[in-house]
C-alpha positions as CSV (number, residue, x, y, z in Angstrom):
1,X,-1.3,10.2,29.5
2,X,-3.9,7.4,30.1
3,X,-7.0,9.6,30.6
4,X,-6.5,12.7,28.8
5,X,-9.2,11.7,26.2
6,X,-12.7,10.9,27.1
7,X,-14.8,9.8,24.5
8,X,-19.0,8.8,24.4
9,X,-20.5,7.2,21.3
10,X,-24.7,7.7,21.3
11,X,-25.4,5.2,18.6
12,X,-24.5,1.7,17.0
13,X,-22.1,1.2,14.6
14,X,-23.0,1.6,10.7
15,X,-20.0,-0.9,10.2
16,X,-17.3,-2.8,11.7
17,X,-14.0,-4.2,9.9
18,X,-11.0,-5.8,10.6
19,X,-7.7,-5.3,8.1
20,X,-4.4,-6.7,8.0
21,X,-2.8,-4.4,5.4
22,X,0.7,-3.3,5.2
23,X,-0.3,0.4,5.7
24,X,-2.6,-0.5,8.9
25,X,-0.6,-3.1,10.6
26,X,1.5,-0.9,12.4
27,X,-0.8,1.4,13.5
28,X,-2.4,-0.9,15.6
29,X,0.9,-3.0,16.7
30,X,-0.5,-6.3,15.8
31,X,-1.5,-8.6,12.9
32,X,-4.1,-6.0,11.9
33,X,-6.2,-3.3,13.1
34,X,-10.0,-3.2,13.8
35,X,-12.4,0.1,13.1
36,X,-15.7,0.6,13.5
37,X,-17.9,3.2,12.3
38,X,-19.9,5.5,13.6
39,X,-21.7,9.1,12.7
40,X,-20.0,11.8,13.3
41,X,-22.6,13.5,15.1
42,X,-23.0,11.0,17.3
43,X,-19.4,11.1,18.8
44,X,-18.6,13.7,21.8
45,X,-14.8,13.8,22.6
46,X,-13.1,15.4,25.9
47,X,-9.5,16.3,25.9
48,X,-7.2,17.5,23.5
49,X,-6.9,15.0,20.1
50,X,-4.1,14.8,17.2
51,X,-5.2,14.9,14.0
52,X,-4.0,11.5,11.5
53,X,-4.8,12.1,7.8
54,X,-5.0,8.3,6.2
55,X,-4.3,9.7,2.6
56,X,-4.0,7.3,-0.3
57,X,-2.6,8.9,-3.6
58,X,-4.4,8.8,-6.5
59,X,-3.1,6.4,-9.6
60,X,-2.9,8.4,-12.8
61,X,-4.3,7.0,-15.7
């Protein structure tokens, strides 16, 4: 529902990216995806969240 999550961000970005890899493509729908970073404790969030775990597994050597 369009709404349901508010978000406020109280500082700049440490970082910004953009990626077009196979694991983030289709996240985001479109030839790649865009993040930015931010301290944690500068994010407040309204509304109730899921949870997304981006785990990559570890190469044994």
């Amino acid at each position: 529902m369009s709404g349901a999550v508010r978000y406020t961000i109280k500082s700049g970005p440490v970082g910004t990216g953009l990626c077009h890899c196979d694991r983030r493509r289709p996240r985001s729908g479109s030839a790649f995806s865009t993040a930015m970073y931010v301290p944690r404790p500068s994010i407040e969030v309204e509304g109730e969240t899921a949870h997304f775990a981006d785990i990559v597994p570890t190469v044994s050597q």
